[in-house]
N, C-alpha and C positions, 0 to 999 in steps of 0.2 A: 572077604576074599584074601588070600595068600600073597602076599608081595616076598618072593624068594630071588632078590639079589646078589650071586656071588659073588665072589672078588674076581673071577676072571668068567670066561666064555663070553661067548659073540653076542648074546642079548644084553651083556651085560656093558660088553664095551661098545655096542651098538646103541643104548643112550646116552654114555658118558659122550660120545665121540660128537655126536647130534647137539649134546646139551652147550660142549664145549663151542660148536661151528655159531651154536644160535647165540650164546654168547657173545664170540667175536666180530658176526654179522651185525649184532646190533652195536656195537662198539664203533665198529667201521662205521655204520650209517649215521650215529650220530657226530663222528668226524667231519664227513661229510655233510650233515646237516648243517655244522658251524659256519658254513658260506654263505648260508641262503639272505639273501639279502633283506627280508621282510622278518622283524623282530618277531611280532607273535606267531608266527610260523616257524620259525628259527627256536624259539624257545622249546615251543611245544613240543615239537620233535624231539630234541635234544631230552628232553623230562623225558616222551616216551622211548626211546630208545636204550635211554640208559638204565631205566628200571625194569625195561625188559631186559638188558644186558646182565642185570640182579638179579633177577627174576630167576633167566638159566644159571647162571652161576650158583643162587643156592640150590637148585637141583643137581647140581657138581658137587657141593660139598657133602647133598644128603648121598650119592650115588659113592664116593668112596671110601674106605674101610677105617670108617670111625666110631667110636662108642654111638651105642644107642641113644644116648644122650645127646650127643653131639648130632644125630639122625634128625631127632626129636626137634635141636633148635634150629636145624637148616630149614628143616617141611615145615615149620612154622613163619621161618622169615619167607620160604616161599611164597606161603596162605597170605600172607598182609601184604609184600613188595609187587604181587601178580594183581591183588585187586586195586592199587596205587595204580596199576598201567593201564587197568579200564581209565580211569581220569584223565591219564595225561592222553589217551587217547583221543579221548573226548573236547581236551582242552586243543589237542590240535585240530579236530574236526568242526570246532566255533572259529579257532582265529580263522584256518586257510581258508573256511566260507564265510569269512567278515561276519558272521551272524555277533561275534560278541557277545556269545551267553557267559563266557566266561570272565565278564567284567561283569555279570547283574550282582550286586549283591545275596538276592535270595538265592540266584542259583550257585553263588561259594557257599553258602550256610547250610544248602541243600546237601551238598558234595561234602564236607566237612562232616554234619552229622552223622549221614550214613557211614561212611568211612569209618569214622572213630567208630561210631555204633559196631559195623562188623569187626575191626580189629579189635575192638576188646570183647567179643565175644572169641574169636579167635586165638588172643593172649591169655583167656580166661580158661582155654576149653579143658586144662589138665586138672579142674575142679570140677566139671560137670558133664563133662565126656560128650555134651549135645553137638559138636560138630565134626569129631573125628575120636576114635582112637587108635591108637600105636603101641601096638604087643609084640614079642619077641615068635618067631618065628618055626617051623621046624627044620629049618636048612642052615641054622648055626647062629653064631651069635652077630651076625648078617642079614640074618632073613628079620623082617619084620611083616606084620601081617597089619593093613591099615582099612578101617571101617567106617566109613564114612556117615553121619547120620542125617539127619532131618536138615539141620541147618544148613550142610555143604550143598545140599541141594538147591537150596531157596537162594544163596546168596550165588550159586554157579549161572543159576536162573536171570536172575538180576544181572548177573556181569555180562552174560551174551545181551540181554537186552539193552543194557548201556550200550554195548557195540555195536548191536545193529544200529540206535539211533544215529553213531558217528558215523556209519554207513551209508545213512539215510540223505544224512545231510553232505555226502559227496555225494551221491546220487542224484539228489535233486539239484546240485549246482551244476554236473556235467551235462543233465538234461536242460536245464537253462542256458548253459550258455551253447546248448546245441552240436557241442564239444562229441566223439562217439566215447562210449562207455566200456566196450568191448574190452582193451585192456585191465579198466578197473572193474569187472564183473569176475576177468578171469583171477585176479587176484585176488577178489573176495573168494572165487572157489578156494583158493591155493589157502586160506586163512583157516577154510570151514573145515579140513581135513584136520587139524586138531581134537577137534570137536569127536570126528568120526573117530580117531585114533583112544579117545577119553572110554565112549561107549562099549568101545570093542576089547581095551583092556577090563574093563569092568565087568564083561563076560565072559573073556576068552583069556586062559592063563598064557597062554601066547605073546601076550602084551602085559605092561605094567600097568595097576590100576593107581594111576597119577594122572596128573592135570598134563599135558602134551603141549596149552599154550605159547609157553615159550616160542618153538619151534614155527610156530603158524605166523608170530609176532617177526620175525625173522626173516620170512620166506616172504610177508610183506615189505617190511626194512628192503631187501634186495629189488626187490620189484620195484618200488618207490624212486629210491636213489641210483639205481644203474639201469634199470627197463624201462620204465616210464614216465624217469623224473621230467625231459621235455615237457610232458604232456601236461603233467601236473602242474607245474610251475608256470605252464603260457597258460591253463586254466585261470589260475592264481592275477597273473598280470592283465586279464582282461579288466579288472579294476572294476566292472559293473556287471551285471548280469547280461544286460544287452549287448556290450559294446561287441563290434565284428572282429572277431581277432586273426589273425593271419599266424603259424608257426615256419621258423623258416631254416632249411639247415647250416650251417657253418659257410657253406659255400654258395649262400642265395637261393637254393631249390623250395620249392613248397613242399613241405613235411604235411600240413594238414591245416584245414580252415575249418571254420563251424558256418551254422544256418545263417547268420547274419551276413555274411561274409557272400552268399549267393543273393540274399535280399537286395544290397546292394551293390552287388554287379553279374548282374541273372548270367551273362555269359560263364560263370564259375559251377551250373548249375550240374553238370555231366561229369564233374569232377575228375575232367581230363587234368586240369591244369595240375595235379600234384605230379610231383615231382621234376614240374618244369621251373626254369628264373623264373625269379617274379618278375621282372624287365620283359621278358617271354608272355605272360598272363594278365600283367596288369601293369601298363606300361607308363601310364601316366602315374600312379602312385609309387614304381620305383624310381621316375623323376624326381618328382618332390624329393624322397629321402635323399634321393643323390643330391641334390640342392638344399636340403637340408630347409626345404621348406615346410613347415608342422601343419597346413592348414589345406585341407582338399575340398572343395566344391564340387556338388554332385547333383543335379534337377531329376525328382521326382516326378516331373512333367508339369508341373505347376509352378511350385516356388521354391527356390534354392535351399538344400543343406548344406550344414558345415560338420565337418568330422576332424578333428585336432587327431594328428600322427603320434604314435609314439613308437618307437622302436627300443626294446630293451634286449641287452647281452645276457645270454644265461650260464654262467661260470660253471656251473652243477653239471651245463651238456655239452661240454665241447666246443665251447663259441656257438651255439643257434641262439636265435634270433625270435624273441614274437613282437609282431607287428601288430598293435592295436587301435584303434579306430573308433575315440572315444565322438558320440553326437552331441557337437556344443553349436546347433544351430541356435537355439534360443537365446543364449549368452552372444553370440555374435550377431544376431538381429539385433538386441540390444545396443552392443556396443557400435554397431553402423547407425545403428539409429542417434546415440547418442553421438556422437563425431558428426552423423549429419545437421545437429540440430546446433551444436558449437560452432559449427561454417556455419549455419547460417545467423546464428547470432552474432558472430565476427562481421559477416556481409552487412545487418543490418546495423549493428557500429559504425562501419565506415562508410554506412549511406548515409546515416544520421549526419557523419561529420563533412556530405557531399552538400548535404541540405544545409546545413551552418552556414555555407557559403556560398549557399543560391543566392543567384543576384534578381532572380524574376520568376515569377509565375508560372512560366514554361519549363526553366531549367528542375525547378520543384518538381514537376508532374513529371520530366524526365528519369528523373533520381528516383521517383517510386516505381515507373513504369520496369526500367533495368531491373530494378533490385527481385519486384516480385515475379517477373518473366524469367529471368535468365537466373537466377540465385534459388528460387524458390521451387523453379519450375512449372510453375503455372500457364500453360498456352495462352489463355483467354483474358489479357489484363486490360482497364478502358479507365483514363481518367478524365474527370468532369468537372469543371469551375460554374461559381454561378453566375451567372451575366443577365442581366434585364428579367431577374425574376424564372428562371431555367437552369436546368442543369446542363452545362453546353459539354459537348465531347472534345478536349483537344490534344487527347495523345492516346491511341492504345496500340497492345502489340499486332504483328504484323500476322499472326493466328488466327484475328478477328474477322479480318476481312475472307479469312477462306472458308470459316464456321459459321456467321453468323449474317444477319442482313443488315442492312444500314441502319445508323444510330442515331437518332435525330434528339436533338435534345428535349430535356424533360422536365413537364410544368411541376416546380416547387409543389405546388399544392395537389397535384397528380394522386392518383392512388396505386402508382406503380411501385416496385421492391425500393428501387432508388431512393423515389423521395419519402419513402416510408422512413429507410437507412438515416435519412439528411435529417430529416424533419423530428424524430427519436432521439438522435444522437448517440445510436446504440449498432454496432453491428447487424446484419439482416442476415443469415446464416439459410440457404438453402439446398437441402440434399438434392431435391429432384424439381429439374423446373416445369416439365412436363403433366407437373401435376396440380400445379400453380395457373392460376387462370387471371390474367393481367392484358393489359393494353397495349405491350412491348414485346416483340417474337424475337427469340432468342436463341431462332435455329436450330443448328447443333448440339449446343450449351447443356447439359443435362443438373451441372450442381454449378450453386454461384454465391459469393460472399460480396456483399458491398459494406464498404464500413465509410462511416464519414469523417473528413477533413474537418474537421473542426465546420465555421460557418461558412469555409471557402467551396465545399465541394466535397465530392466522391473517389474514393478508388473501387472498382468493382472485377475481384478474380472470378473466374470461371475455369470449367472443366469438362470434356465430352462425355465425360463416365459419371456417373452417378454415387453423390457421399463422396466427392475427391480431396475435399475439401478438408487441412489436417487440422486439428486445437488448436496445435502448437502454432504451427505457420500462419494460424489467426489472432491469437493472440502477441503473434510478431510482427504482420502487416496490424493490428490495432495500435501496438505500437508506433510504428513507421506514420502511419497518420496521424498519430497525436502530435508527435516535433513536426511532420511536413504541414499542420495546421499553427505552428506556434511561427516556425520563419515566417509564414505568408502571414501573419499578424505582426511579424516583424517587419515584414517588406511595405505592409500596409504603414506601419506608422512612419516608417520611414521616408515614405512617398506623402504623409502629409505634412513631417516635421518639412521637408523637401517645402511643398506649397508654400505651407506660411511662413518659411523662413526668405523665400522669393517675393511674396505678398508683404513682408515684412519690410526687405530692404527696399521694396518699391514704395512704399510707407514715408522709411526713415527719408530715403533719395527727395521723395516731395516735401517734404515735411524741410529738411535743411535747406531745401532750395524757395520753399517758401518764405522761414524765416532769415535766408540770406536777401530775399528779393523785398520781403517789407523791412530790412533794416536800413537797407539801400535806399528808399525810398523817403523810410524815415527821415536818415541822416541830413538828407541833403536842404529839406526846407530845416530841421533845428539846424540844423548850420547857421542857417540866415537867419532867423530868429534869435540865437544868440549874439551873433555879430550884431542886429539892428539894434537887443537891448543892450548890448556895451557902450555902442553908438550916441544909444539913446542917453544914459546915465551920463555920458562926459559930457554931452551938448547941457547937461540939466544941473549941471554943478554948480552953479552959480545961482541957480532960481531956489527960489524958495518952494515951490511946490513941492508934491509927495513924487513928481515924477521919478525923480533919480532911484525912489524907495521901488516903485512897481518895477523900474527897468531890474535894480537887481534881483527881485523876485522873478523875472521872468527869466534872468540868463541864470539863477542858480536852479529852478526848474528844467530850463533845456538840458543843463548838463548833468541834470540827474537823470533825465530822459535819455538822454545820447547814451550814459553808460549803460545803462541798462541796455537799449540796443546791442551797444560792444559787447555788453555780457553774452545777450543773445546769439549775437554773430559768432563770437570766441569759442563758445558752446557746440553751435552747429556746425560750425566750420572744422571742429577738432571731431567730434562723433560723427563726420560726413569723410573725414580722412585726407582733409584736402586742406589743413594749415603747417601742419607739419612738415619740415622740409631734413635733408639728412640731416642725421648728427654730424657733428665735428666738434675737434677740441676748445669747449668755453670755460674761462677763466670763471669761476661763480663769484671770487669776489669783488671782480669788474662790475658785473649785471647786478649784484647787491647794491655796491655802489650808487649806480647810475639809478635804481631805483629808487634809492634811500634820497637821494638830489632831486627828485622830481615829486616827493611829500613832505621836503625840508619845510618850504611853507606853509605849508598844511597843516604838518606840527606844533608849527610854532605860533601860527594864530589859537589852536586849541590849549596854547600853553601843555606840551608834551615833551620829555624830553627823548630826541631819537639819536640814538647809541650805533656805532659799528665798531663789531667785534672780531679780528681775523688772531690766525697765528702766527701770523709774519711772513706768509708766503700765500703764491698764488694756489687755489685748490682748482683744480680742473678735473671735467670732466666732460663725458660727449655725449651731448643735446642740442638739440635745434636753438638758438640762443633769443630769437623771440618767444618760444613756447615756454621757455625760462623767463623768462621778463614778465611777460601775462601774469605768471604763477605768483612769481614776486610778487608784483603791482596786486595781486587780489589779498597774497595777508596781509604789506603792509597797510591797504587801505582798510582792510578788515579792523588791524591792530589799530588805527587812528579813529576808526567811529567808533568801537565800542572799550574805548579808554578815557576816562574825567580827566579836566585841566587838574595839573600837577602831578600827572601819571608820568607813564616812562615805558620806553618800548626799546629793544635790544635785538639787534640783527647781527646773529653771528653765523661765521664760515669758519668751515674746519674740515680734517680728514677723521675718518675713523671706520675699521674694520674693513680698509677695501673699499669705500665709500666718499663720495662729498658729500660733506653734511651741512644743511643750511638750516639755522633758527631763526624762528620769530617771537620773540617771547614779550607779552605787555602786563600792564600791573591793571587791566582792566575788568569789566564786571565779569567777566567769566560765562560759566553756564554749567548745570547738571549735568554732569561726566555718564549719566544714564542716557541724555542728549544726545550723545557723540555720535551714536550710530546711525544716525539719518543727519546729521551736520552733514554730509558730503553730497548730499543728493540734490538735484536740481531743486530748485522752486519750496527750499524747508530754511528755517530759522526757530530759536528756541522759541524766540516767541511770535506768533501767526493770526492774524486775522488783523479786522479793522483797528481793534483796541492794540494792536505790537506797539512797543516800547521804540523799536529802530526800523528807521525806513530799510529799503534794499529789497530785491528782489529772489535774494538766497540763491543768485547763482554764480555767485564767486568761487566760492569753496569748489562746486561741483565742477569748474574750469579748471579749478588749478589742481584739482584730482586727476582728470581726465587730462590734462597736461605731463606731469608729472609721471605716470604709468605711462605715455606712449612713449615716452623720452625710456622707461627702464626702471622706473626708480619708485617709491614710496615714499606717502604723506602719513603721517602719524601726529595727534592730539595729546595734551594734557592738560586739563582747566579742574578749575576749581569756583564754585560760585562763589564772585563775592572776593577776589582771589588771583584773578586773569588766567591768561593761558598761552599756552607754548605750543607750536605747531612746528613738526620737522621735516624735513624734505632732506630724502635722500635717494643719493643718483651715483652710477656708478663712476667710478673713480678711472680717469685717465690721465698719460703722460702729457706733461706739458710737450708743445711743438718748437719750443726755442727757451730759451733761457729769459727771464723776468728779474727784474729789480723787485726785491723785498718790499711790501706797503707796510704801511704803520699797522703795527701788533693791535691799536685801540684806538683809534679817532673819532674824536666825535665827528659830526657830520654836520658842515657848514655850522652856525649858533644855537640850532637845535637844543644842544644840551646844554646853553650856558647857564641854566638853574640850578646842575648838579654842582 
């Protein structure tokens, strides 16, 4: 067919004028496009826009008066830049329906192939003529005549089919989101008139037989971004196929809702409400946004939903508004669930730390009873200790009494849910008790959990509804009874350490009152028996008989007998707490002294030499000043029996570190320094039984321990077998109360040491 274009008349500047408007419409719209706030819909368009802006424009440079040549390269860049804008059409009809085909990979390798494929069959066509050619004309050197062949068909074929699918796939999104489509049908009409415009030059010289696209690409463009970008774009912001979306104009009116939008709130269903406020139609949700609260609650007659608000500005229309109404009930069931189940782990923490410091049995069953009634919400809570063999009742909530009949306690060995619970040691879980066939009526009660307290008892939840009963909230009262069974195991031992610690001092109280009353008893006939045999030895001094021999054997018996009682006494009198009197300021090297003067003889019949050693001043400290003297008097008689004639014993006083320090140190037999640790103990000596080396009763040491510590102070050893030993006492260190005269730095003590 004939393509005779001149350089002037009305057909002729009637396509330039067309080509030139479709150019700059799509120029425009792609300016406009650069707002749109969603990237891959912002791009896409922008691509389509501007290669259809290409697209008319080279049909502007083939429509003006240029060489043939220059004809030849315009209708060519048209052929390749027109089927580039099937794509980018395409590519905008994935992004703005989120489908994303144009991220798959196969489908860019798809689009890429064919493309190249047609455009070098296109760039190629001036070798083998199969999809066009272009001859010169009989209306000058202007006219061209162009014949299209086999391939422009297949591949014009193809390009409408590409576009209907981008068509398709806005079609089915505005049918999804129940949006009306009537705008965007009329603009598909407004597109297809190219199409018609293509056919009718192709028959009718009336028309040019060229591709007309452009212009349909255009009349879209205009539709899109000035007629019914609103629409498009609140489509767009619905964000999900279902969500209810609301469009709203500049000034609060309703422009237009979709089917969701009726679903959930049927009053919308007569679709009076358009053009009214939304404050007007829907008065609670123009609240929220006025509050700026994002979260609306809505009861489907059942169980609550939640719809998260979103209100976005649409810059493209004017300032309106879509409101969208996305359903995140399941996400916020969630998160209540989980917030509730954090309170009640919180609650069960701090009941945990109520029960720590139960003081009894009752406050226990208190602290479960609150926690799983009022915390957990359980109506039906009953706690049960075991008493004589039963599970007795002695706390439950006050729900029980209105649901349930009387709770009489329940035999251990029973075959009831209870003692099933106790007797297991395992929760007893039941949905429905009515179908449970047992020995205990449980009224109302339809689901119940008993878990057991360890071996004290039961806690048993319940419920009127049936399965009420949550995992979780059981595996948190499981918890709750396993510490509310470990206090009353605490409370248990504590009430027996309690006993025997009463049984005990009622023990020790008889026991020192014993051995004070048989020392007492003792003492008083050895008394007289020592007196009679001293008596007896001086009347016997002059005879020759053995008498004088037995009298001393019996008074150095008595008064090995008497100490030993004073040991006894000393002992029980100090661990019965009734020898010791306050402290107050004693001079230790006075009481050294005075005790070192009362074994000067002793000494010295054993041939011993006994030493004192001070620093030349008084050391003081505060002690009861007999409980100091016992202590003495037990090492140094210690140091005198287990020292050989020609031995030597040194009592020294000193300060050091804050402390009186008192030494007893002798050059005696010593003992196994593996010994030491039972030296201090009542009724021990290194060596024991019939066969011992040294008499004694071994409870010197353990007096003058038990002295020494109530006074403040410590005894400490060092021996050596074979060797002697040093024993030290220290107590704490006080001011003197008056001023003292300096004693001799080293005195012996009376003739004691006149061997040295």
């Amino acid at each position: 067919m004939s393509l005779s274009v001149p350089s002037g008349g009305a057909v002729f500047w009637g396509y330039l004028l067309a080509f030139v408007a479709a150019s700059l419409a799509c120029l425009g719209a792609a300016w406009r496009a650069w707002s749109i706030p969603y990237a891959g819909t912002r791009h896409s368009l922008l691509a389509f826009f501007l290669t259809s802006a290409a697209w008319a424009g080279a049909y502007i440079g083939f429509l003006l008066p240029v060489s043939p040549l220059a004809k030849h390269v315009f209708y060519q860049i048209s052929l390749v830049v027109g089927f580039g804008t099937v794509w980018a059409w395409l590519w905008f009809c994935s992004a703005y329906t989120g489908r994303a085909i144009h991220r798959n990979a196969s489908a860019q390798w798809f689009a890429i192939i064919v493309y190249g494929g047609v455009t070098l069959l296109k760039v190629t066509n001036p070798f083998h003529h199969l999809y066009y050619t272009l001859e010169p004309g009989q209306g000058g050197v202007f006219d061209l005549v162009i014949r299209h062949g086999l391939f422009y068909w297949v591949v014009m074929g193809v390009a409408y089919a590409l576009g209907t699918a981008g068509y398709l796939m806005l079609f089915e999104m505005f049918w999804k989101t129940e949006t009306r489509t009537g705008p965007l049908a009329a603009l598909t009409a407004l597109t297809a008139v190219p199409a018609v415009l293509n056919i009718t030059g192709h028959v009718n010289p009336s028309l040019q037989d060229i591709t007309h696209e452009p212009l349909g690409v255009a009349v879209f463009a205009i539709g899109v971004l000035f007629v019914y970008s609103y629409q498009f774009q609140a489509v767009r912001l619905a964000g999900s196929l279902s969500a209810p979306t609301i469009m709203l104009s500049a000034d609060g009116r309703i422009k237009d809702y979709g089917r969701r939008i009726i679903e959930l709130f049927p009053e919308m269903e007569d679709r009076s409400a358009i053009g009214k406020p939304l404050g007007a139609a829907l008065p609670e949700l123009a609240q929220r946004l006025e509050e700026d609260r994002s979260l609306l609650e809505t009861t489907d007659g059942s169980a609550p939903r939640y719809y998260r608000i979103v209100e976005t500005n649409l810059g493209a229309t004017g300032g309106s508004d879509v409101v969208v109404l996305s359903d995140v009930t399941e996400r916020e069931r969630r998160e209540r669930a989980l917030r509730d189940r954090q309170e009640k782990v919180e609650a069960l923490y701090a009941a945990i730390s109520r029960l720590l410091r139960a003081q009894n049995r009752e406050e226990v069953g208190g602290v479960m009873l609150r926690l799983v009634n009022e915390v957990f919400g359980y109506p039906l809570v009953g706690v049960r200790f075991v008493n004589d063999g039963a599970l007795v009742p002695i706390r439950h909530s006050p729900q029980v009494s209105e649901h349930m009949p009387a709770r009489p306690p329940v035999d251990l060995e029973g075959d009831s849910l209870i003692a099933e619970a106790y007797e297991n040691e395992e929760p007893n879980v039941v949905d429905d008790l009515h179908a449970v066939d047992g020995p205990l009526d449980y009224g109302d009660a339809r689901t119940a959990a008993f878990f057991p307290v360890g071996t004290h008892g039961t806690i048993s939840v319940g419920d009127v509804e049936p399965g009420a009963i949550d995992s979780f909230d059981g595996g948190l009262i499981e918890v709750l009874a396993a510490h509310a069974a470990v206090v009353l195991d605490r409370l248990d031992q504590e009430e027996a350490l309690r006993t025997a610690k009463q049984e005990a001092e009622e023990a020790s109280q008889m026991k020192s009152a014993l051995l004070a009353n048989t020392s007492h008893e003792f003492r008083t006939p050895l008394t007289s028996i020592i007196g009679f045999a001293e008596e007896i030895a001086t009347m016997a001094e002059d005879d020759d008989s053995p008498i004088d021999r037995f009298a001393d054997h019996i008074e150095s018996s008595g008064r090995r007998l008497l100490g030993t009682l004073d040991a006894i006494l000393n002992l029980s009198r100090l661990q019965g707490g009734n020898m010791m009197r306050s402290s107050e300021p004693t001079d230790v090297t006075t009481v050294a002294e005075e005790a070192a003067d009362q074994f000067y003889h002793e000494a010295v019949e054993a041939d011993i030499t006994l030493r004192m050693e001070t620093n030349g001043a008084p050391v003081w400290t505060r002690a009861d000043r007999e409980g100091l003297r016992i202590a003495l008097q037990n090492l140094i008689s210690n140091a005198v029996k287990y020292t050989d004639p020609g031995g030597a014993i040194w009592i020294r006083v000193r300060t050091g570190d804050e402390a009186a320090v008192l030494e007893v140190e002798d050059t005696g037999v010593g003992m196994d320094p593996a010994q030491t640790e039972t030296l201090f103990e009542p009724f021990r000596q290194e060596s024991e039984g019939m066969g011992r080396e040294y008499e004694g009763t071994g409870l010197g040491l353990a007096v003058t321990k038990e002295a020494v510590e109530q006074m403040g102070g410590a005894v400490e050893v060092e021996t050596e077998k074979g060797a002697g030993s040093r024993f030290t006492v220290r107590l704490p260190e006080a001011e003197a109360p008056e001023k003292v005269g300096d004693p001799s730095a080293s005195a012996p003590v009376g003739n004691a040491d006149a061997s040295s």
